[in-house]
VMD Tcl script that builds the backbone (N, CA, C; Angstrom):
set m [mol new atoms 372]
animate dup $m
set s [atomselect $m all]
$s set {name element resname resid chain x y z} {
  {N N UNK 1 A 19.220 -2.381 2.758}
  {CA C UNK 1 A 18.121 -1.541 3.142}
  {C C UNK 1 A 17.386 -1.031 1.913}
  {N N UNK 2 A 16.584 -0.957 2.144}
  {CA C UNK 2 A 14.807 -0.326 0.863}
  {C C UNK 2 A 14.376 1.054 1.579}
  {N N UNK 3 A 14.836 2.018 0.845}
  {CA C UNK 3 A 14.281 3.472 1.240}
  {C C UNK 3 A 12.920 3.285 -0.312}
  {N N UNK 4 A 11.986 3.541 0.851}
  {CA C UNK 4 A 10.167 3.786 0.065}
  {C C UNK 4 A 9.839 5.075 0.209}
  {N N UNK 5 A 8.918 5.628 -0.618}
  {CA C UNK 5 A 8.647 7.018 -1.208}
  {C C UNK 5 A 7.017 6.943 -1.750}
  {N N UNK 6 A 6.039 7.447 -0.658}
  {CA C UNK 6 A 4.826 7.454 -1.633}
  {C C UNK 6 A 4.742 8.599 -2.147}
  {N N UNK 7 A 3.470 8.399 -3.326}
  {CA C UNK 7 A 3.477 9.434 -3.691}
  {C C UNK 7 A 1.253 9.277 -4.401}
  {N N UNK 8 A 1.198 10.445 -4.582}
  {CA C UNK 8 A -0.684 9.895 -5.121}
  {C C UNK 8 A -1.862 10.544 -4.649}
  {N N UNK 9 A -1.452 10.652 -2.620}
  {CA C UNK 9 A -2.236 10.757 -1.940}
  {C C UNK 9 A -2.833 12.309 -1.987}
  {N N UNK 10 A -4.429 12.530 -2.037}
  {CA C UNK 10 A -5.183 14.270 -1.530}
  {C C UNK 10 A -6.156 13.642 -1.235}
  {N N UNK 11 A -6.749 15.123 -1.483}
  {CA C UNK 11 A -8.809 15.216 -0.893}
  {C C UNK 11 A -9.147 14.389 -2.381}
  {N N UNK 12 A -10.179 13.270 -1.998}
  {CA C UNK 12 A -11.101 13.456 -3.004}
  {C C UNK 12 A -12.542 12.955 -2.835}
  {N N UNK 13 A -13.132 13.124 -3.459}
  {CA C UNK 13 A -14.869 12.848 -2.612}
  {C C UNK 13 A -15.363 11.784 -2.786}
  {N N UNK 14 A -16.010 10.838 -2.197}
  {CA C UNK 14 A -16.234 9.584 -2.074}
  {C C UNK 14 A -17.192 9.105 -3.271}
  {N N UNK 15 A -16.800 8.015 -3.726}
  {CA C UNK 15 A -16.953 7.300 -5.013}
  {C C UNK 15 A -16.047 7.667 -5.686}
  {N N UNK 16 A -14.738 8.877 -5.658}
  {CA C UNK 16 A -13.736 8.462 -6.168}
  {C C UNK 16 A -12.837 7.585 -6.637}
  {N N UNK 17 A -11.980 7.648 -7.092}
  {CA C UNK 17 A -10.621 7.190 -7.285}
  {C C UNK 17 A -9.396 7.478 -7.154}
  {N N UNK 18 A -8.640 6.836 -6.895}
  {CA C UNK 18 A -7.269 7.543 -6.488}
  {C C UNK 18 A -6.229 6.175 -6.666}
  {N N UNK 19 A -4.910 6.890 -7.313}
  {CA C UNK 19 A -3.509 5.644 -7.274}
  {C C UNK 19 A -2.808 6.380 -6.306}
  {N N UNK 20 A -2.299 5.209 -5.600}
  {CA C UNK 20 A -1.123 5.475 -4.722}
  {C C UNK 20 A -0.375 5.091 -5.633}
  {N N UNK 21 A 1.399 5.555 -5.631}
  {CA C UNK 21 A 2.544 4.614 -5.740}
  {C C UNK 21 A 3.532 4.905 -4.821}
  {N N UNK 22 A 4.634 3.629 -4.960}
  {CA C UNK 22 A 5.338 3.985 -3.901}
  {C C UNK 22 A 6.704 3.184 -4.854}
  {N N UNK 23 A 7.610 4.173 -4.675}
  {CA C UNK 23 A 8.919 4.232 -5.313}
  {C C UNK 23 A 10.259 3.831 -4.219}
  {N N UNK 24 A 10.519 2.595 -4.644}
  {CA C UNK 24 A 11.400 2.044 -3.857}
  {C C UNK 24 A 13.509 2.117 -4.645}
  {N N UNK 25 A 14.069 2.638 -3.704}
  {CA C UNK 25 A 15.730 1.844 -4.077}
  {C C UNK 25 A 16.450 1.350 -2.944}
  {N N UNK 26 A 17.188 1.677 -3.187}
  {CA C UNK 26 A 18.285 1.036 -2.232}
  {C C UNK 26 A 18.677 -0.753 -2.751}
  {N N UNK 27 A 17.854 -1.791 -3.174}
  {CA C UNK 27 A 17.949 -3.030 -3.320}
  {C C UNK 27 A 17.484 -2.928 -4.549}
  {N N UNK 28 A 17.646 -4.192 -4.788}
  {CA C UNK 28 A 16.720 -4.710 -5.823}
  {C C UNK 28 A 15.512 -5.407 -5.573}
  {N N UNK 29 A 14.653 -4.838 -6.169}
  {CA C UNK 29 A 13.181 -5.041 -5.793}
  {C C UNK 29 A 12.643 -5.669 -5.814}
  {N N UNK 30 A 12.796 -6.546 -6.579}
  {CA C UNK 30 A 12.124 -7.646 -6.800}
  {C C UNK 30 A 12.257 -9.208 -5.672}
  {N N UNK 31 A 12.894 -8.551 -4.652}
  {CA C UNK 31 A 13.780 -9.476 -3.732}
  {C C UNK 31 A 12.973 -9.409 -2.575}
  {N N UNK 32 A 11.992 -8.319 -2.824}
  {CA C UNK 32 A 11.299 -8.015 -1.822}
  {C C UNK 32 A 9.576 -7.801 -2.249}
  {N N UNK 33 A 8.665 -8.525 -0.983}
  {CA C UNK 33 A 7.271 -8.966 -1.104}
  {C C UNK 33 A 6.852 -7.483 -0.330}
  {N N UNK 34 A 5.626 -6.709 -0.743}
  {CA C UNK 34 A 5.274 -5.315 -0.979}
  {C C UNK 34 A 3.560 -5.431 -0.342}
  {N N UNK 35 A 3.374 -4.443 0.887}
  {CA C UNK 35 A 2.486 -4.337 1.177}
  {C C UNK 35 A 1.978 -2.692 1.811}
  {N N UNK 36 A 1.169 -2.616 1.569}
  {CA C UNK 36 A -0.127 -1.158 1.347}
  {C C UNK 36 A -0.489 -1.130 3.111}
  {N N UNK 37 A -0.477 -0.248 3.747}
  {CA C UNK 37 A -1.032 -0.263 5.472}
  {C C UNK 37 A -2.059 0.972 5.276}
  {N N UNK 38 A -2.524 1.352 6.277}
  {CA C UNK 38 A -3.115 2.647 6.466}
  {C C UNK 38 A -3.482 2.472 8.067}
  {N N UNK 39 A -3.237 3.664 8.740}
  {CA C UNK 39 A -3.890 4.028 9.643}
  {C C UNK 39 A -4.758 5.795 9.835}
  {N N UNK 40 A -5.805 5.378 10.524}
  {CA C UNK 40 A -6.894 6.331 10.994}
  {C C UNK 40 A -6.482 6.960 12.027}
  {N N UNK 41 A -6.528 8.446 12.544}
  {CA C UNK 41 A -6.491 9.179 13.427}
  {C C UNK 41 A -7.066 8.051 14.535}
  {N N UNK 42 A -6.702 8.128 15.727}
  {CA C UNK 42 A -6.737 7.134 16.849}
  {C C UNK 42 A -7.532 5.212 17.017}
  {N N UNK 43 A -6.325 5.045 15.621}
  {CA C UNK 43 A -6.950 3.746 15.476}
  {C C UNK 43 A -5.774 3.312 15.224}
  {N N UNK 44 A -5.402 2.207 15.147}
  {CA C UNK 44 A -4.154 1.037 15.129}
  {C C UNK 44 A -3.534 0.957 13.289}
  {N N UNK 45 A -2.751 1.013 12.836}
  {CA C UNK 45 A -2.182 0.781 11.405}
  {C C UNK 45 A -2.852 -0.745 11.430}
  {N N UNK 46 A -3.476 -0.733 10.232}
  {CA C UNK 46 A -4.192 -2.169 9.669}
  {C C UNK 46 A -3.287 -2.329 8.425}
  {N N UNK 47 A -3.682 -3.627 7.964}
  {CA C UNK 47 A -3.442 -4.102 6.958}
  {C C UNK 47 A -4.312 -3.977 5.610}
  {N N UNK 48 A -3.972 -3.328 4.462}
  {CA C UNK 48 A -4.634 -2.836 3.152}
  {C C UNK 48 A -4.659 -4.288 2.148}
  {N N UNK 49 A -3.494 -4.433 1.636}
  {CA C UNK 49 A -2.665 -5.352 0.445}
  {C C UNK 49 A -1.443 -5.814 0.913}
  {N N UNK 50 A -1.680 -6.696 0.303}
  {CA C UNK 50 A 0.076 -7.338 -0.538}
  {C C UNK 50 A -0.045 -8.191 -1.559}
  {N N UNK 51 A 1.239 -8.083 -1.971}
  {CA C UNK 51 A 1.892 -8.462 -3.372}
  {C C UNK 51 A 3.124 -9.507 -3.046}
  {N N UNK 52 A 3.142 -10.602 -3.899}
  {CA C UNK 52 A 4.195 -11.177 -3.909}
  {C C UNK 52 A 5.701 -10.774 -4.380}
  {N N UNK 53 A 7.036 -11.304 -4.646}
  {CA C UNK 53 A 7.874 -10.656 -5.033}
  {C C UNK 53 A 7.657 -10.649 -6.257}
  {N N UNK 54 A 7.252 -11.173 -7.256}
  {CA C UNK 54 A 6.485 -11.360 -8.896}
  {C C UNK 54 A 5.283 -11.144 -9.266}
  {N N UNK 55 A 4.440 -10.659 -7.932}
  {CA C UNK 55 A 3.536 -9.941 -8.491}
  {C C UNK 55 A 2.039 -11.538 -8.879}
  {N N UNK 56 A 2.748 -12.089 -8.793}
  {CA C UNK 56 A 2.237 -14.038 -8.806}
  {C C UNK 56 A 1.025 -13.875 -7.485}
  {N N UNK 57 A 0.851 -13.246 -6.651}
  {CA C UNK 57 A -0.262 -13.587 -5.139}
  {C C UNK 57 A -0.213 -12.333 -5.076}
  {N N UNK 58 A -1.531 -11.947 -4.750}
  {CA C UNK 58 A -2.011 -10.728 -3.832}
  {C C UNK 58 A -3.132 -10.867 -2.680}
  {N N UNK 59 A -2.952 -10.174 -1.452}
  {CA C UNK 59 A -4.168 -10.124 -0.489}
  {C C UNK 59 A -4.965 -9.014 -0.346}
  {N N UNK 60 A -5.881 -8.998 0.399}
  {CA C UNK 60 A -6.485 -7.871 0.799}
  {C C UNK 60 A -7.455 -8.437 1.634}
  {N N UNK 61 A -7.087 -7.120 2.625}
  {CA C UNK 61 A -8.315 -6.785 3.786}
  {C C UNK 61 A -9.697 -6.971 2.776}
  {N N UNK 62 A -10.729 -7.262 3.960}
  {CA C UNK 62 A -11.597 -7.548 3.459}
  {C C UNK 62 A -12.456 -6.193 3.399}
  {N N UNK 63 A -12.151 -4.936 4.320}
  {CA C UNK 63 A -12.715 -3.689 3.813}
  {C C UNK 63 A -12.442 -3.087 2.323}
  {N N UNK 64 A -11.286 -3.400 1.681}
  {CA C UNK 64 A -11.137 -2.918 0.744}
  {C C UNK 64 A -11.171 -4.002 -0.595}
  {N N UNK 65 A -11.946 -5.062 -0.347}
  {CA C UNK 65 A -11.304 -6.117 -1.285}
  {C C UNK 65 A -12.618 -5.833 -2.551}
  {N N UNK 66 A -12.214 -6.214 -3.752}
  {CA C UNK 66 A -13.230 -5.482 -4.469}
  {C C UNK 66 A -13.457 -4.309 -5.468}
  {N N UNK 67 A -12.562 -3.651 -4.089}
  {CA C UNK 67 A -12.351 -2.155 -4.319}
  {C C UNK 67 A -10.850 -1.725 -4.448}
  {N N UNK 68 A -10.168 -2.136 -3.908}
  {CA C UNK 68 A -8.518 -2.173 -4.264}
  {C C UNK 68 A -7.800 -2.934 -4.725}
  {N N UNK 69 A -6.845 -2.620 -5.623}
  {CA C UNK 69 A -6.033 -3.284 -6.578}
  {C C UNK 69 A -4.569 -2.952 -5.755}
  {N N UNK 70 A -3.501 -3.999 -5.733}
  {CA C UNK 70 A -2.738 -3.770 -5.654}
  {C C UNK 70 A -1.317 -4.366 -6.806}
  {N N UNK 71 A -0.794 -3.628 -7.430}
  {CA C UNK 71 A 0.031 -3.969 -8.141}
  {C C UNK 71 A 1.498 -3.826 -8.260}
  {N N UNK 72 A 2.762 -4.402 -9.266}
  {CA C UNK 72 A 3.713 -3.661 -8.718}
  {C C UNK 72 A 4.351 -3.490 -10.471}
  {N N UNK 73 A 5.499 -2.560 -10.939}
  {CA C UNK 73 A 6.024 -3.018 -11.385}
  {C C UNK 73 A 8.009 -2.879 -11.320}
  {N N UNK 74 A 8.187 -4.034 -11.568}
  {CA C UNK 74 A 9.487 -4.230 -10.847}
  {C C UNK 74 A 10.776 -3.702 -11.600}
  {N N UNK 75 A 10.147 -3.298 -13.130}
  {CA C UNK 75 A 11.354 -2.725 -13.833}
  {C C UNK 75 A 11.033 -1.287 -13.647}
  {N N UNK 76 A 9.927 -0.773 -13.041}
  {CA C UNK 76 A 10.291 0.677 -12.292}
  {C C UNK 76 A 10.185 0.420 -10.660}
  {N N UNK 77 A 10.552 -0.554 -10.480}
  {CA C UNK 77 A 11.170 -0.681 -8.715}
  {C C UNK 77 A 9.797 0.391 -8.296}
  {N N UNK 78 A 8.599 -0.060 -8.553}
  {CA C UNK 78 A 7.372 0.717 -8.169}
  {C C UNK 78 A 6.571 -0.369 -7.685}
  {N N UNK 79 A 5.738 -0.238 -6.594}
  {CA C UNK 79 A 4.597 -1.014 -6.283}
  {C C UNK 79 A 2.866 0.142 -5.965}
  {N N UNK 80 A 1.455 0.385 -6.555}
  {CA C UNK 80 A 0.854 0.460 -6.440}
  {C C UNK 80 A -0.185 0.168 -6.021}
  {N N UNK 81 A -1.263 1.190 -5.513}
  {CA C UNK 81 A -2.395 1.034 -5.274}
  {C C UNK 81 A -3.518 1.311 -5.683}
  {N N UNK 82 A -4.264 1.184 -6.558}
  {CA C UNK 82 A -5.581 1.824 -7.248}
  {C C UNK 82 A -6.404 1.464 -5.991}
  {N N UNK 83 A -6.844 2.503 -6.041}
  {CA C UNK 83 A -8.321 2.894 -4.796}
  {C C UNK 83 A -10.003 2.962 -5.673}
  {N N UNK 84 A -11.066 2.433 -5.571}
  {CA C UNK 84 A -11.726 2.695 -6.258}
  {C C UNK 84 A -12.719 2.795 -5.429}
  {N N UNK 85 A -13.863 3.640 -5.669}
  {CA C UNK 85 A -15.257 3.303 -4.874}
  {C C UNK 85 A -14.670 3.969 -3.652}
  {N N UNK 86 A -14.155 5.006 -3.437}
  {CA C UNK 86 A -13.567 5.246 -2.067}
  {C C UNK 86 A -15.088 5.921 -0.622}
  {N N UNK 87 A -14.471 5.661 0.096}
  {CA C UNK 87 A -15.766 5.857 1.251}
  {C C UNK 87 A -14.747 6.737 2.268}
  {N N UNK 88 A -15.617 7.674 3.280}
  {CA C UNK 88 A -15.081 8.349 3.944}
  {C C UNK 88 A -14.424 7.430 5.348}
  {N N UNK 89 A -14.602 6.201 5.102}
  {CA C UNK 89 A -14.063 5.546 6.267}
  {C C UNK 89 A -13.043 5.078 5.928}
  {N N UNK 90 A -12.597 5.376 4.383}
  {CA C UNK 90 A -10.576 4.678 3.646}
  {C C UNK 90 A -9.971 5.919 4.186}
  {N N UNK 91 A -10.659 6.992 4.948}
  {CA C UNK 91 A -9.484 8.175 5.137}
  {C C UNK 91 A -8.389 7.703 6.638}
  {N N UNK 92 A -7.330 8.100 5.568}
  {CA C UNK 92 A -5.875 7.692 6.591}
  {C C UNK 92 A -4.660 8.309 5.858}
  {N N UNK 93 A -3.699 7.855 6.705}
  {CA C UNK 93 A -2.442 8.183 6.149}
  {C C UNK 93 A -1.974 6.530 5.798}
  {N N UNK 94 A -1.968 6.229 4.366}
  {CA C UNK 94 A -1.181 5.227 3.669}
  {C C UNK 94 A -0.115 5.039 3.871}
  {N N UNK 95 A 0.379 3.783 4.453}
  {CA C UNK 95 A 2.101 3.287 4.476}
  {C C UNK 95 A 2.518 2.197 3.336}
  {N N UNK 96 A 3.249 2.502 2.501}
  {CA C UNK 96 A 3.720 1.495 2.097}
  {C C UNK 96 A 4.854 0.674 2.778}
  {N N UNK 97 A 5.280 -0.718 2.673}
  {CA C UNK 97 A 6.385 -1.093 3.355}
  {C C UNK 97 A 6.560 -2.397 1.849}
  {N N UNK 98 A 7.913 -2.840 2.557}
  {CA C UNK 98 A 8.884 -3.754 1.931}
  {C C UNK 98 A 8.988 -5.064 3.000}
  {N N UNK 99 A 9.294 -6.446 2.738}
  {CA C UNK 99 A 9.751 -7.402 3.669}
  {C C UNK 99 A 10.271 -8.464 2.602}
  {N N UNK 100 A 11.648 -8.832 2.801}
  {CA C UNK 100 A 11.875 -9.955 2.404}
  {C C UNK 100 A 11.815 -11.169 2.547}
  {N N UNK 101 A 10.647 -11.499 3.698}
  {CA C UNK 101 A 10.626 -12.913 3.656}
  {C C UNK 101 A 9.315 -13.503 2.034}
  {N N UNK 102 A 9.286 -14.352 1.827}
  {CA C UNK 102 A 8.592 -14.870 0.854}
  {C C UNK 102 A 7.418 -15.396 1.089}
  {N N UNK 103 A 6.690 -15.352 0.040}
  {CA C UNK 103 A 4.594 -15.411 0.311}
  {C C UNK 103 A 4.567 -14.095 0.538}
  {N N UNK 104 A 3.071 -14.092 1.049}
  {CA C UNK 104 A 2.253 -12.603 1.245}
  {C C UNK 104 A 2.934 -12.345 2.594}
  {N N UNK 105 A 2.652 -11.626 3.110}
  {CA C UNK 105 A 2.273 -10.763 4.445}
  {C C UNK 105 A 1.989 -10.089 4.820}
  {N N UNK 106 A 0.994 -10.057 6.151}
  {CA C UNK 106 A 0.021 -9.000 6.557}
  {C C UNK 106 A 0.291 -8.884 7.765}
  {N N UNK 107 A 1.456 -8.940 8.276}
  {CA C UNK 107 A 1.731 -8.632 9.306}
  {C C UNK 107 A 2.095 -7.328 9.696}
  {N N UNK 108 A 2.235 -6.433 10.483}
  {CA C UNK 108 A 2.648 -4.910 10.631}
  {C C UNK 108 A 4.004 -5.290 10.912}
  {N N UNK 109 A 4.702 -6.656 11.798}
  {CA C UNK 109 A 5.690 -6.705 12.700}
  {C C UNK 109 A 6.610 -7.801 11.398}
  {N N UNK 110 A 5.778 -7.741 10.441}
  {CA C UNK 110 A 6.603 -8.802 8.918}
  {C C UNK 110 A 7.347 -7.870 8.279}
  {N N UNK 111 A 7.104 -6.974 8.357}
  {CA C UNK 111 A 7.696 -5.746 7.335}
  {C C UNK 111 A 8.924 -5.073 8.118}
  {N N UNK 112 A 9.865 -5.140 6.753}
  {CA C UNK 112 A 11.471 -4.670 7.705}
  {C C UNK 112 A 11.755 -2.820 6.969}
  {N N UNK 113 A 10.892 -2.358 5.829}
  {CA C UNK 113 A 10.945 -1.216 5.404}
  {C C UNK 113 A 9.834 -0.699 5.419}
  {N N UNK 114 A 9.532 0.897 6.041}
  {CA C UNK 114 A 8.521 1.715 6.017}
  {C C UNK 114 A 8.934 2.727 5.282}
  {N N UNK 115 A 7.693 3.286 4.380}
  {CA C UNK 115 A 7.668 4.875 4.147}
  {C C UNK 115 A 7.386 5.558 4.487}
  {N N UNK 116 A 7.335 6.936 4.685}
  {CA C UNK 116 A 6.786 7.973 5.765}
  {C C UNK 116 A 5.331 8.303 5.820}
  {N N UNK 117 A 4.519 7.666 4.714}
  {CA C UNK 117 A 3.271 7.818 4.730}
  {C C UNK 117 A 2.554 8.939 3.588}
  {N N UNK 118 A 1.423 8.349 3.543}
  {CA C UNK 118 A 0.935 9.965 2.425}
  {C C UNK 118 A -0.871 9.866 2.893}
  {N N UNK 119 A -1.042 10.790 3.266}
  {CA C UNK 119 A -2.269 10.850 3.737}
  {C C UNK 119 A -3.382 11.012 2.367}
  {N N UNK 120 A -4.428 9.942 2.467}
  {CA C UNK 120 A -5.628 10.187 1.740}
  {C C UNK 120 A -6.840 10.620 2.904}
  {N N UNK 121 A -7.658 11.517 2.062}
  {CA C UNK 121 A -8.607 12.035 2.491}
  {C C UNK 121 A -10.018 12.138 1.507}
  {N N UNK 122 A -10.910 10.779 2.069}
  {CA C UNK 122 A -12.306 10.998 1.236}
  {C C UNK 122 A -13.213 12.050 2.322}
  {N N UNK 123 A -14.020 12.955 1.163}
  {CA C UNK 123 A -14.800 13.645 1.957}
  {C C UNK 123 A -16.301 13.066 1.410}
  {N N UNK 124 A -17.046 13.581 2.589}
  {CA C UNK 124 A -18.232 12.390 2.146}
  {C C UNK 124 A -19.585 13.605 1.603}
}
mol reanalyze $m
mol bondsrecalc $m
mol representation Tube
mol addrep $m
C-alpha cells in the first residue's frame, strides 16, 4: 500500500501560479505510475496529469495542457504539479493518486492509491 499526502494548495488570483506536491510512502515509488485529478463542486473528478514510473511519459488533459507541468522526483518519493496561468475554472479540490500498472493512466478506476485532497482556489 502507498499512503499520499498533498500539500501546496490556497486562494490565489487568476494568472497565478501555484505547486502542488504530493508526498508518498509506504512502497517504493518508483514502482508506481503518478497521476494529478481534480474535482469541482458538483462535477465528476476528471483527469489533470500523469507521469510515468521514471518520469520518461507524461499526459495531460487538454484544459490544462500548456499550462501544467507535471513532475516527479523519486529520490524524495515526491510527485508534482506546477499550475501556471491559473483561471477561475482550475478551482477544485486536487487528488493525487498512485497505480501500479505501467504506461500512463487516466483512468479514475486505474488508480489503486488516493490522497485526501487539497483544495485550490483561483479567484477571478
Amino acid at each position: 500500500q502507498v499512503q499520499l499526502v498533498e500539500s501546496g494548495g490556497r486562494l490565489v488570483q487568476a494568472g497565478g501560479s501555484l505547486r502542488l506536491s504530493c508526498a508518498a510512502s509506504g512502497h517504493i515509488f518508483s514502482s508506481y505510475a503518478m497521476g494529478w485529478f481534480r474535482q469541482a463542486p458538483g462535477k465528476e473528478r476528471e483527469f489533470v496529469a500523469a507521469i510515468s514510473r521514471l518520469g520518461s511519459m507524461t499526459s495531460y488533459a487538454d484544459s490544462v495542457k500548456g499550462r501544467f507541468t507535471i513532475s516527479r522526483d523519486n529520490a524524495k518519493n515526491t510527485v508534482y504539479l506546477e499550475m501556471n496561468s491559473l483561471k477561475p475554472e482550475d478551482t477544485a479540490v486536487y487528488y493525487c493518486a498512485a497505480t501500479s500498472r505501467g504506461g500512463l493512466r487516466v483512468g479514475i478506476y486505474e488508480y489503486d492509491y488516493w490522497g485526501q485532497g487539497i483544495q485550490v482556489t483561483v479567484s477571478s
